[in-house]
Structures are given as C-alpha cells and as structure tokens.
N, C-alpha and C positions, 0 to 999 in steps of 0.2 A: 678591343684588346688593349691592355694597358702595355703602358713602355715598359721591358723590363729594367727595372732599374741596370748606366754605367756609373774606383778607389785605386785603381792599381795607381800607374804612373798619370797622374793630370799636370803634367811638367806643360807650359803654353809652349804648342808648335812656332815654329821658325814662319816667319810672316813671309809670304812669297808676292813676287813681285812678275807683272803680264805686261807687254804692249800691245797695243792696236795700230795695227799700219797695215801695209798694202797684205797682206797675209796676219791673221792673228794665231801670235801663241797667248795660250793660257794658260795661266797659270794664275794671275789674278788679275784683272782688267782694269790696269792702271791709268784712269781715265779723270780729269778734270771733273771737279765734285758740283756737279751743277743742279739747281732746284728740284724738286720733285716734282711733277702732274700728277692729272687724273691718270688712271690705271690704265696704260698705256696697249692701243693694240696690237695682240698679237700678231708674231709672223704668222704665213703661213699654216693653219694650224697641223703639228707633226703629225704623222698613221702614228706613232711611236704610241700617242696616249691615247690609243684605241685598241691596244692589245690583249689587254685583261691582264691576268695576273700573275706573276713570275711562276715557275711552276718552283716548289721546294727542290732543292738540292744539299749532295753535302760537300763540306769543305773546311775540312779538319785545318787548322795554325801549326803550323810547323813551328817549333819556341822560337822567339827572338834572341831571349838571353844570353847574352856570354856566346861567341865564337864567331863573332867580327863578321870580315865581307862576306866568309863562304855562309852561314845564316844568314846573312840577311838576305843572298842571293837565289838561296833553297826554297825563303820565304816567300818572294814574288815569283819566284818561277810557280810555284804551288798555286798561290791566290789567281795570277791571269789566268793560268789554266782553270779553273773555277769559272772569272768571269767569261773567257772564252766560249766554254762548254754551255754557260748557263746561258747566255746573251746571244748566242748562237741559233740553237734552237728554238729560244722564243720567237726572233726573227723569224725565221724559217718556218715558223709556224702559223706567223702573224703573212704569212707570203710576201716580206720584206727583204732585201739585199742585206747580206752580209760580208763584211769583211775584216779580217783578223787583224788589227795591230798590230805595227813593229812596237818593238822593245826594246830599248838601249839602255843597258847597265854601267853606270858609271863610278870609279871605287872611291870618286872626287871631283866635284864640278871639275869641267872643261872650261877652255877658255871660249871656243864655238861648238854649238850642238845646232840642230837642224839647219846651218844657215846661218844662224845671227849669235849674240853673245848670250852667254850663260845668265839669266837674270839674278841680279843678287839678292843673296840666300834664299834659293827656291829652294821648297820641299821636295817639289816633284810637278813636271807637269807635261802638259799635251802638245808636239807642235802639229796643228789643225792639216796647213798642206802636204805633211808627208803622213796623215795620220802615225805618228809614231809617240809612243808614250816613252816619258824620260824621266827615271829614278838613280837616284845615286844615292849608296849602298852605306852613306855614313852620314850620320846628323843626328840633332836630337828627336826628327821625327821618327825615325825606324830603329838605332841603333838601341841595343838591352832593352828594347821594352816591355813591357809587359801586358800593355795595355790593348781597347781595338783601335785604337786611333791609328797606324798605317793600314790596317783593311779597310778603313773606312776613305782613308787618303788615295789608295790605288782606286777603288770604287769608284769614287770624286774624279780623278781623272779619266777612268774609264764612260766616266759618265758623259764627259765630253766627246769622246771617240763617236759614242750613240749619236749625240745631237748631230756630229757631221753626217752621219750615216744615214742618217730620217730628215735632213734639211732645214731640222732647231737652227744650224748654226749659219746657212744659207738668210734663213730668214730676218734670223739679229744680225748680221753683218750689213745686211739690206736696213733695216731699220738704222743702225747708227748712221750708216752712211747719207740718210737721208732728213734725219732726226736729232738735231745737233741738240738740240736743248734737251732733252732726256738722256744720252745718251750712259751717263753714268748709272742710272736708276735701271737700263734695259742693260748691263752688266751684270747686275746684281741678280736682276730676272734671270740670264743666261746661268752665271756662277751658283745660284739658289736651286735652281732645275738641278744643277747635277749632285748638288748634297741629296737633293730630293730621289735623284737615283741610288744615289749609294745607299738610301736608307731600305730601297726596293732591293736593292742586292742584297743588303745585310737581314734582312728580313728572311728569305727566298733561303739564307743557308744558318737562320742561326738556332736551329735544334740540331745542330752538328758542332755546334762552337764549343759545347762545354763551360760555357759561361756563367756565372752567376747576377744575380741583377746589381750587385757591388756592381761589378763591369761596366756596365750598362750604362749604369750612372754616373762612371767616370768618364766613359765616353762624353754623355752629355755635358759635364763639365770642362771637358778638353773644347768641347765644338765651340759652348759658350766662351771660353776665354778665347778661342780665335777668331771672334765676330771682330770688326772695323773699328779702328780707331776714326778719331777726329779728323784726319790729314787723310785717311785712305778709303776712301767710304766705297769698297769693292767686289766683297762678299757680300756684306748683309751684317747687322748685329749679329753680337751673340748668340738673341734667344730669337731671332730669325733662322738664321743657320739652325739652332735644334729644330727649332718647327718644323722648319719644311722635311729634315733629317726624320723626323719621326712620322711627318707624315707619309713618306714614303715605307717606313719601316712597319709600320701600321697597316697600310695596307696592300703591299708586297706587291704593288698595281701601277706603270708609268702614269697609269691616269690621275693618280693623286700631285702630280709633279707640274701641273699647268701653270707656274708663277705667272704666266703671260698676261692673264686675264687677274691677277692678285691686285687688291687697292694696294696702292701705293705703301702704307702703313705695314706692310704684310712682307714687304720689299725692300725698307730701308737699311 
C-alpha cells in the first residue's frame, strides 16, 4: 500500500526532553551520545509483535482550531478514548493484560508532575512507574492546529504505555542497565518502536480521518524535521522516524515495529 501522502501546519515540534534514572520518564531518552555497534540484541522478545493486525476502527478529530484549552481538552479526551478502545481489545484478543492509563491534563507545564520536574519544553510524555500519560493543553504541538502531528504525538506516547505493558520496556531498561556502551543507540531502538506504533494506530483508524494525502504528507514532513539534532541523538533522524512511522502505518501490524533486531543504520 503506498503512504498516503502528509501541508497543513509543518511548523517543527517543540524538542522534548527524557531522563534515565532509577525509574524512566520518557519523553526523549536524554542519554550520553555514544558509538553505534552491531545491531544490538534484543530484550526479551515482546507477545506484543506476535499479535497480527490492529483491527480497523474509527476515530473522527474533533478540530483543533481556535477555542483554546476547552478544544484542546475535547481533542485528547476523544483520541485516548480511541486508543483505549482500540489497544484494548487487541490485547484482549491477543490474551494479553491490559490496563488503562491515567491522564493528567495540564493548562501549563507544572513545576512537578509524576514525582520529578517538568522536563523542559516537553511536548508530552509518559511517566513509565505510574503508567500515567501527561499532556498539556498549550504549545506549539497541539494548540490551532490543523495538522495529524498531535494524533500522532498522543499515539507516540501511547506507544510507550504498550511497551510497559508487554515487557519492551522491562527488557531496554535491563539492557541499558547492563549495556553501557550502546546505551544511546538502544534509546533510539525503544523511542523508534513507538513512532512505529503510532504509525499501527494511525493506520488502524485512518479511513475515518477524512484526510487527504496533502496531510499525510505533511505529517511526514513534521516527523522529518523532528528527527535528532547533532547534541541530541535520541529519537532517530528525520527520515528514521518516518520509516519506521510508516512502516508501522503500512502495515497496521506491532509486528512491523521490531527495531530491536534493525542494523544499526536503520536506528541512528
């Protein structure tokens, strides 16, 4: 299936910032930029990429544009409920444990949220021991947009809730911890995995979007410009981040999301 093509808003996201310590939040696994190896092995390998295939759903966008927090609040409350429903039952089908996310809506970063400090200029992100996901309701990633890039950012974090869920993130915590010299590269594997889910999600509901391949394509263009700078090599490139985005998108299946076993090249 070809990508459909993402014009709307391709304004570059606000660069989010993750630590690694005795408990991980993620948000981006700001981690010391160390050489690359051989294609590094995987954790544990998850049930997760043995599931088959997201089943289709739908899940209509509530607009972003114009009317501030109560929009932008209407709009995540809408989306988790989607991936809830959808991520839910596949579980459940896959005879997997499921459990639902908290949500914390914030009208403006906090000064502490799960425990530690607000990391500066996060988008949005996951804290791993209270599974609880954390968005705030103003910035340039969600506020007037027009674009899919916050369905795709909620996804992205949602994506991480999965990996705690199925033992992804058991198994890279296990790996850094033992694994000093790659340790940056098996971030990128972890952060990579969950573009690659959101692309499964966005897949799974986008003959309900209303979309045209303009969109699509600006999507792609958003993802590319928030690949890794020089100083933060965390994500992944650019056109990392879209690959794995679309390979997940492409074939609506966790199983296309194995970065674990990616050469190295495929990961940077």
């Amino acid at each position: 299936m070809r990508f459909p093509p993402p014009g709307a808003d391709s304004r570059r996201p606000l660069r989010r910032l993750t630590g690694f310590a005795r408990w991980t939040l993620l948000v981006t696994v700001c981690l010391t930029v160390l050489p690359a190896g051989a294609a590094q092995a995987a954790p544990a390998k998850s049930p997760l990429l043995t599931t088959g295939r997201l089943a289709a759903t739908s899940c209509p966008e509530p607009p972003l544009i114009d009317g501030g927090m109560p929009r932008t609040r209407e709009y995540l409350t809408a989306v988790m409920k989607c991936l809830n429903k959808s991520w839910s039952a596949h579980l459940a089908q896959a005879g997997l444990r499921f459990r639902t996310p908290t949500v914390r809506l914030y009208g403006e970063p906090a000064e502490r949220v799960c425990g530690v400090r607000w990391p500066a200029n996060a988008a949005a992100f996951y804290c791993t021991e209270r599974a609880t996901l954390v968005f705030p309701l103003t910035g340039g990633w969600i506020e007037d947009r027009t674009d899919l890039y916050p369905l795709k950012v909620v996804a992205h974090e949602y994506g991480h809730h999965l990996q705690s869920l199925t033992g992804v993130r058991a198994g890279y915590e296990a790996r850094v911890h033992s694994d000093h010299t790659h340790q940056a590269e098996l971030g990128r594997r972890y952060e990579l995995q969950a573009d690659c889910l959101s692309g499964v999600f966005l897949g799974s509901v986008r003959r309900s979007l209303s979309r045209t391949e303009q969109d699509w394509e600006a999507l792609s263009d958003v993802l590319r410009a928030s690949g890794d700078d020089a100083d933060h090599r965390t994500h992944g490139t650019g056109a990392n981040r879209v690959s794995w985005f679309k390979r997940g998108y492409r074939a609506v299946s966790p199983a296309a999301c194995d970065t674990w076993t990616a050469p190295p090249s495929h990961v940077s």
